[in-house]
C-alpha positions in Angstrom: 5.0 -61.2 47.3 4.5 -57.5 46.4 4.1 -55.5 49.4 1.3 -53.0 50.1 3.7 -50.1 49.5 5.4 -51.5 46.2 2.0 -51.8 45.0 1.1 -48.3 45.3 4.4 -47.3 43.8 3.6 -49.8 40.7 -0.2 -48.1 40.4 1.3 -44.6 40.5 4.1 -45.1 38.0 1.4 -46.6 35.6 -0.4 -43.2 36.2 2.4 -41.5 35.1 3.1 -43.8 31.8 -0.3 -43.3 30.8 -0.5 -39.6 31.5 2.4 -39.0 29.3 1.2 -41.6 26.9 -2.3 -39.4 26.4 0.0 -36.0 26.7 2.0 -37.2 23.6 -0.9 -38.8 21.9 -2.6 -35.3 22.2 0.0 -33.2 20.8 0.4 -35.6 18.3 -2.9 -35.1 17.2 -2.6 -31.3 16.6 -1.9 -29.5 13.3 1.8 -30.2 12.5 1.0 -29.1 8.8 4.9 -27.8 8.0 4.9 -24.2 6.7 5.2 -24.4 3.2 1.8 -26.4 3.4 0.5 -23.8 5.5 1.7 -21.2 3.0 -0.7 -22.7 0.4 -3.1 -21.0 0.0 -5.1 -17.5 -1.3 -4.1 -14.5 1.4 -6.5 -11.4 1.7 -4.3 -8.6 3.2 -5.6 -7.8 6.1 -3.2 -4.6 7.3 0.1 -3.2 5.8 1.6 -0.9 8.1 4.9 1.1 8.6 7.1 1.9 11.4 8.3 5.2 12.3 11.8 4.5 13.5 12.0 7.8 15.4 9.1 7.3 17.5 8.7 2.9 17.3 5.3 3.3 16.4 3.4 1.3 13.7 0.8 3.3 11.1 -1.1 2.0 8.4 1.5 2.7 4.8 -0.2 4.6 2.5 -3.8 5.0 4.4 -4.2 1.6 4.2 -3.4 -0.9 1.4 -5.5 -3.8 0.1 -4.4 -6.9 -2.0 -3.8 -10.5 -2.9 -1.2 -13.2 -2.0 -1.5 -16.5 -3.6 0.8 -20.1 -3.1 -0.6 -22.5 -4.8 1.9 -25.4 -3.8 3.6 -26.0 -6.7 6.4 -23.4 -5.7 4.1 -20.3 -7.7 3.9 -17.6 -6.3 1.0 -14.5 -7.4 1.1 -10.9 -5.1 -0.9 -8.0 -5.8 -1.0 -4.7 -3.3 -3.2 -1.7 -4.3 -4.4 1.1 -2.1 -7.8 1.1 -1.1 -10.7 2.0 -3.3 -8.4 1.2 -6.1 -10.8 -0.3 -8.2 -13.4 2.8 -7.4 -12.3 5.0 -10.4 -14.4 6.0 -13.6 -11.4 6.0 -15.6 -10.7 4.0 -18.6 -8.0 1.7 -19.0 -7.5 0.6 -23.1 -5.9 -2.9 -23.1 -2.5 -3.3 -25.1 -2.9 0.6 -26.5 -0.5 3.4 -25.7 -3.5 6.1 -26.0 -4.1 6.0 -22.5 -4.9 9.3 -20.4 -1.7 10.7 -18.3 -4.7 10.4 -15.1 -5.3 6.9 -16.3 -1.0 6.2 -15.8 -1.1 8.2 -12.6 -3.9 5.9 -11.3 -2.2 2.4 -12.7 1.2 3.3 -10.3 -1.2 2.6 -7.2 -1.2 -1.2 -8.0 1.8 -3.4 -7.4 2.0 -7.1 -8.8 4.1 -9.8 -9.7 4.1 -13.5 -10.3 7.0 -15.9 -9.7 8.3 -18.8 -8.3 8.8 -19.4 -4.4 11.2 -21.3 -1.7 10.8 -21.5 2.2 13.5 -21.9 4.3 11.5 -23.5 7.0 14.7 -23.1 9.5 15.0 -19.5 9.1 10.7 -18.9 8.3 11.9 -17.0 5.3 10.0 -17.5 2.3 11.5 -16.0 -1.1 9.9 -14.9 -4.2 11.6 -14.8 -7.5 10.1 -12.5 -10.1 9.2 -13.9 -13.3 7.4 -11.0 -14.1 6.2 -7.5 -12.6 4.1 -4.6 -12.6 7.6 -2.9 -12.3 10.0 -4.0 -15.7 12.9 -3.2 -13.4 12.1 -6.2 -11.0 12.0 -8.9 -13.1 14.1 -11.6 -12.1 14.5 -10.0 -8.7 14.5 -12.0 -5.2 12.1 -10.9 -2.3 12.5 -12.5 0.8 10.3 -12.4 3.3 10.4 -13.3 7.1 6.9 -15.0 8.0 5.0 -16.6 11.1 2.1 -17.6 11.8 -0.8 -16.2 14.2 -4.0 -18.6 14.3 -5.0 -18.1 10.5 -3.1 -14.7 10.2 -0.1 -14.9 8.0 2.3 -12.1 9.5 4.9 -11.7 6.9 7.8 -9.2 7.4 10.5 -7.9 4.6 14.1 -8.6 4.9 15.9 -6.3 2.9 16.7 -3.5 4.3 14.6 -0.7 2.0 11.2 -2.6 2.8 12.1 -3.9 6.7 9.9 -1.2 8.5 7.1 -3.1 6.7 4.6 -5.8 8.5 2.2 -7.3 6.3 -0.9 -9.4 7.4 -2.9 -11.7 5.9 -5.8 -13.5 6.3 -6.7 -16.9 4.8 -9.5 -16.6 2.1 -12.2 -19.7 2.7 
């Protein structure tokens, strides 16, 4: 015969299987998407900023940068940074002709692209990006790695070479 007290020691330990049991269901119910899923995607780029290692404070690079990062799941990658109001210019750009104006050139250097192929290393959140091609001939068939995390929808993404570190890049997910 179960005594009064065993009783309430059975009713509580049941409270306490079920709690946990409704914990874990819970947390198994959130978003465990892995990162490269989360990395697919189109990214609007939302700041790019700099830091000042004298002083350890953060400014916008540039004036403030706009642009496009693209994963589409398939290991492609797609990136392209410009500064703002690049596309507010009245000058001409002749396609596949070498008769454009030394402005025109000048103008064309404030856009950086590339398109490649990319790997995450999900243990160190370091995605890399291998240059097929590039705005810049001298980078093709380089590796850019680049440290990432997640904030809510925000893709915070961080160089890891040593030329680009003070960068921090973030993005925001397009639809």
């Amino acid at each position: 015969m179960i005594t009064k007290f065993e009783n309430l020691k059975i009713k509580k330990n049941l409270k306490v299987i079920v709690s946990a049991g409704i914990l874990a269901l819970l947390f198994s119910c959130q978003n465990n998407e892995s990162k490269p899923q989360k990395l697919k995607a189109l990214w609007k780029l939302e700041s790019m900023k700099v830091r000042d290692t004298a002083t350890n404070t953060w400014s916008h690079y540039k004036d403030g940068m706009d642009g496009y990062l693209l994963y589409d799941g398939n290991g492609h990658v797609a990136l392209h940074l410009y500064e703002k109001g690049y596309e507010n210019t009245g000058l001409k750009f002749p396609n596949f002709n070498d008769t454009i104006s030394l402005e025109a050139l000048k103008h064309i250097t404030k856009s950086y692209y590339y398109m490649g192929n990319y790997k995450v290393s999900e243990k160190d959140s370091i995605v890399s990006h291998y240059k097929l091609s590039h705005s810049n001939p001298s980078e093709f068939g380089l590796t850019a790695e680049r440290r990432f995390y997640f904030n809510g929808d925000t893709l915070v993404m961080q160089p890891v070479e040593r030329k680009n570190a003070n960068l921090k890049l973030k993005w925001l997910k397009v639809g």
